[in-house]
C-alpha positions as CSV (number, residue, x, y, z in Angstrom):
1,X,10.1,3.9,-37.9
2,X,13.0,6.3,-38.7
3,X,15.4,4.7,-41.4
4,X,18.2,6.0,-38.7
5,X,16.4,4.0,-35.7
6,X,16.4,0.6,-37.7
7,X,19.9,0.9,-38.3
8,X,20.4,1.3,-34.8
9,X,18.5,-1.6,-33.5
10,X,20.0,-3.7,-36.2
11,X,23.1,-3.0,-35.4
12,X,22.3,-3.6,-31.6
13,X,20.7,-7.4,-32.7
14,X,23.8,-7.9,-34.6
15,X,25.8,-7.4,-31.5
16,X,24.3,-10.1,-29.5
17,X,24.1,-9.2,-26.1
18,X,22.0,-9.7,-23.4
19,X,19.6,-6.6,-22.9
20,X,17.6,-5.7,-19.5
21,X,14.7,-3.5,-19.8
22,X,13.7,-1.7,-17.6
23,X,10.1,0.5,-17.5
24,X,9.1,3.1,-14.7
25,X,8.0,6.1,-13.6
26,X,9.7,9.8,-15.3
27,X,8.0,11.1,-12.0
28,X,9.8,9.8,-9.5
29,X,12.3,12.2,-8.0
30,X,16.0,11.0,-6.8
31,X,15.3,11.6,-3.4
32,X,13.0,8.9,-3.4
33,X,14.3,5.4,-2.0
34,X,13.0,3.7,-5.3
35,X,14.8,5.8,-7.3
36,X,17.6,4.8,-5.4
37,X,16.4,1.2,-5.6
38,X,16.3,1.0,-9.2
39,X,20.3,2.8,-9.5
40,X,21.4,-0.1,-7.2
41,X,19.6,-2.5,-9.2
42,X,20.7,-1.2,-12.8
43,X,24.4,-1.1,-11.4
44,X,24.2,-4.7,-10.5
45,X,22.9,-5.1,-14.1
46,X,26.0,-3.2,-15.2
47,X,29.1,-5.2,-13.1
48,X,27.9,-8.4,-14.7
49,X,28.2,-7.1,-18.4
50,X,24.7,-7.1,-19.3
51,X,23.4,-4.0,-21.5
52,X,20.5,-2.1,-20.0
53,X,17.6,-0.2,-22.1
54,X,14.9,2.2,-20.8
55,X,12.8,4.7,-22.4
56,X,15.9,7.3,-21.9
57,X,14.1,10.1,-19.8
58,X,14.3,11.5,-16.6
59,X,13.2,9.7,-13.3
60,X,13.4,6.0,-13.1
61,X,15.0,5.8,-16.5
62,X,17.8,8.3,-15.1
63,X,17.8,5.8,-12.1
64,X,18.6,3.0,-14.2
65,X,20.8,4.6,-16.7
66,X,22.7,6.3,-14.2
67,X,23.3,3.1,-11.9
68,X,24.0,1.4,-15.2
69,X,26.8,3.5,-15.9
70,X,28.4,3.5,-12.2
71,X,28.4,-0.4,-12.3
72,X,30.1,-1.4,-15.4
73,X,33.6,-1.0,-14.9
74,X,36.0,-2.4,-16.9
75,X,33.1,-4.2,-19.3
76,X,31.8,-2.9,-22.9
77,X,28.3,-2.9,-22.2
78,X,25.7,-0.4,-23.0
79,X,23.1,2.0,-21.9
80,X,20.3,2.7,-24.3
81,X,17.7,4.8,-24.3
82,X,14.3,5.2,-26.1
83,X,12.9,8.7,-26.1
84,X,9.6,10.0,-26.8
85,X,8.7,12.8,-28.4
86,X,5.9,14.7,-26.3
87,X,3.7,17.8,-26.3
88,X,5.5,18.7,-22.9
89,X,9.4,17.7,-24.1
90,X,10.2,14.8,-22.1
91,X,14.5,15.1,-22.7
92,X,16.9,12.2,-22.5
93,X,18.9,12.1,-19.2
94,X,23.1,12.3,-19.8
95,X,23.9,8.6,-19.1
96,X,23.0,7.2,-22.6
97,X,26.0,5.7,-25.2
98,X,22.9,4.9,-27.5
99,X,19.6,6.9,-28.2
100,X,16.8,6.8,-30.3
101,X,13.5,8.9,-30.6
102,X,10.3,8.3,-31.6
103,X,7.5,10.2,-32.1
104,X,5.3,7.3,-32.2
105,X,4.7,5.4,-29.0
106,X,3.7,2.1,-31.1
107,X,7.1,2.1,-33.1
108,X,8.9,2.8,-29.5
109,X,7.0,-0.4,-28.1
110,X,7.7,-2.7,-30.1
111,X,11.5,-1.5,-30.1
112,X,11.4,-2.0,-26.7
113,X,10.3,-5.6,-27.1
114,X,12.8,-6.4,-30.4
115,X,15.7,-5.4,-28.1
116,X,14.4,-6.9,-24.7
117,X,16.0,-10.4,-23.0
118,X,14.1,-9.7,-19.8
119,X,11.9,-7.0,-18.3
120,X,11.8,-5.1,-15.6
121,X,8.5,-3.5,-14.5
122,X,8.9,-0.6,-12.0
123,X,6.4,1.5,-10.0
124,X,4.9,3.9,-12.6
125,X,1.6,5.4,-13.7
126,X,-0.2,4.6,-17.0
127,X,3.0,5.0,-19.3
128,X,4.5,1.9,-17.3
129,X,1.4,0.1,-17.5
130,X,0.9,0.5,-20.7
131,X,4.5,-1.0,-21.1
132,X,4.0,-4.0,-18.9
133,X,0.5,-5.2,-20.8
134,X,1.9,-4.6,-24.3
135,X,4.9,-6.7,-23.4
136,X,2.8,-9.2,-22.0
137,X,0.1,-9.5,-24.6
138,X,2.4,-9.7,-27.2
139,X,4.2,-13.2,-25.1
140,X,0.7,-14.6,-24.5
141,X,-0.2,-14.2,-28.5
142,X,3.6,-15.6,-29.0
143,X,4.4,-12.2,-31.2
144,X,7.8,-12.7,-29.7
145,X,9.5,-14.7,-27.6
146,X,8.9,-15.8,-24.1
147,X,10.3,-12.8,-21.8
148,X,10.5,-12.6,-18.0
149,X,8.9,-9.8,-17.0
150,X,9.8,-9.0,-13.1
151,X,7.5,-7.0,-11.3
152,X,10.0,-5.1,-9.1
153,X,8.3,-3.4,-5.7
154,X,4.9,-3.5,-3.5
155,X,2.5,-1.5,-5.9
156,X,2.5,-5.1,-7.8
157,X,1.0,-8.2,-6.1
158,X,-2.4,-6.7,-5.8
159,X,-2.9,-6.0,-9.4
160,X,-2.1,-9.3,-10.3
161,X,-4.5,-10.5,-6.9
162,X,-7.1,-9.1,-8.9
163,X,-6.0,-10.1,-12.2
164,X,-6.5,-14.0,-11.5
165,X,-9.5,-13.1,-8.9
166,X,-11.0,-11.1,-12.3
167,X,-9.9,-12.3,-15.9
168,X,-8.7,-15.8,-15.0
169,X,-11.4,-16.6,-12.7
170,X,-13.7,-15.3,-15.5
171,X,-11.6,-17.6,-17.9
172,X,-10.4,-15.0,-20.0
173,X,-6.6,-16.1,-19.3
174,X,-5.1,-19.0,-18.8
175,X,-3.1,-20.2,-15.6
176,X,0.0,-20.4,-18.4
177,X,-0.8,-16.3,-18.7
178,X,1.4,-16.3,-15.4
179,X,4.0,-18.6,-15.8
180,X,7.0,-15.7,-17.1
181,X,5.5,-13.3,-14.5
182,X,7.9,-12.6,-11.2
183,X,7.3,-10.5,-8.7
184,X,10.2,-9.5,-7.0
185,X,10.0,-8.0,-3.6
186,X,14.0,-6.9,-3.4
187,X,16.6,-6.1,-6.0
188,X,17.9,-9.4,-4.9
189,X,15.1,-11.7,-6.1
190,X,15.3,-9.4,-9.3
191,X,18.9,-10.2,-10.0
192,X,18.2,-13.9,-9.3
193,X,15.9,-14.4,-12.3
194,X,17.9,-12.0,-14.5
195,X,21.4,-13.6,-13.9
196,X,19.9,-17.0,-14.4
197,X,18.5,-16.0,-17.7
198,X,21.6,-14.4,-18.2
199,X,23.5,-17.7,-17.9
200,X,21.2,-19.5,-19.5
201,X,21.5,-17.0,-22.8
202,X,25.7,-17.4,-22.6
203,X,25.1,-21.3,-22.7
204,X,22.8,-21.0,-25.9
205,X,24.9,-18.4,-27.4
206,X,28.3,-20.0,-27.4
């Protein structure tokens, strides 16, 4: 990792502040009633004070950053952004106060997870997916700490049907695989479980 990205995310740890992740499609055009789901849901994020970070690119991530930035009057929190370098230039949307590249998707990972509190998982392709399994191996190996992750939307409960019908029937997870896994039909279940983890993180931080 860049010298000039660790300074960043130390600077960010430092700051202590609760930090909302959220991963999903760069596809997904703001016509589309998720995008629209995921501003509403990232300016909710942003009244309450809480920062948000996303991989900093266009679609969902322009959703949340955007909504982010609508919602947070009067508060000094932030909207950060993780780009990736790619052979077809994926650029970072204009609602950012923070941003970081990478050229390598490992080192953008597991920034991601250093400055996550909780997780939001999005409709997406193999990118998102990619994001939801790393962040959840690396809880069930206990390479970080426990993390919601909130699996936002109806592409969701069938994967993780099969999941327990598949891997955990087969006994290659455990029942305890699923205990920090939500899913989350409506932005409002989603800011249930982020607002009690929220409060929950002000009590242990005073």
């Amino acid at each position: 990792m860049s010298k000039w990205n660790e300074d960043i995310i130390h600077h960010e740890l430092n700051l202590n502040h609760f930090r909302v992740t959220i991963f999903g499609s760069a596809r997904i055009q703001e016509n589309d009633p998720i995008y629209q789901q995921i501003y509403n849901l990232a300016k909710e994020v942003g009244k309450h004070n809480i920062d948000i970070v996303t991989g900093g690119g266009p679609g969902l991530m322009d959703a949340a950053n955007s909504g982010h930035q609508a919602g947070r009057t009067n508060n000094d929190s932030q909207s950060v952004g993780l780009n990736i370098t790619l052979e077809h230039e994926q650029s970072a949307n204009k609602h950012l106060d923070i941003k970081m590249q990478f050229e390598q998707f490992s080192e953008r990972l597991d920034s991601f997870i250093k400055l996550s509190n909780i997780v939001v998982v999005a409709p997406g392709g193999v990118g998102t997916l990619l994001e939801l399994f790393y962040t959840w191996q690396l809880i069930q190996v206990k390479k970080t700490e426990r993390k919601e992750i909130i699996m936002l939307g109806t592409m969701w409960p069938e994967l993780i049907e099969w999941i327990k019908t598949s891997p955990l029937k087969n006994q290659l997870m455990k029942e305890e695989d699923f205990t920090y896994i939500h899913l989350a039909k409506d932005n409002k279940e989603a800011m249930d479980i982020i607002l009690d983890k929220y409060n929950s993180y002000k009590l242990i931080s005073l």
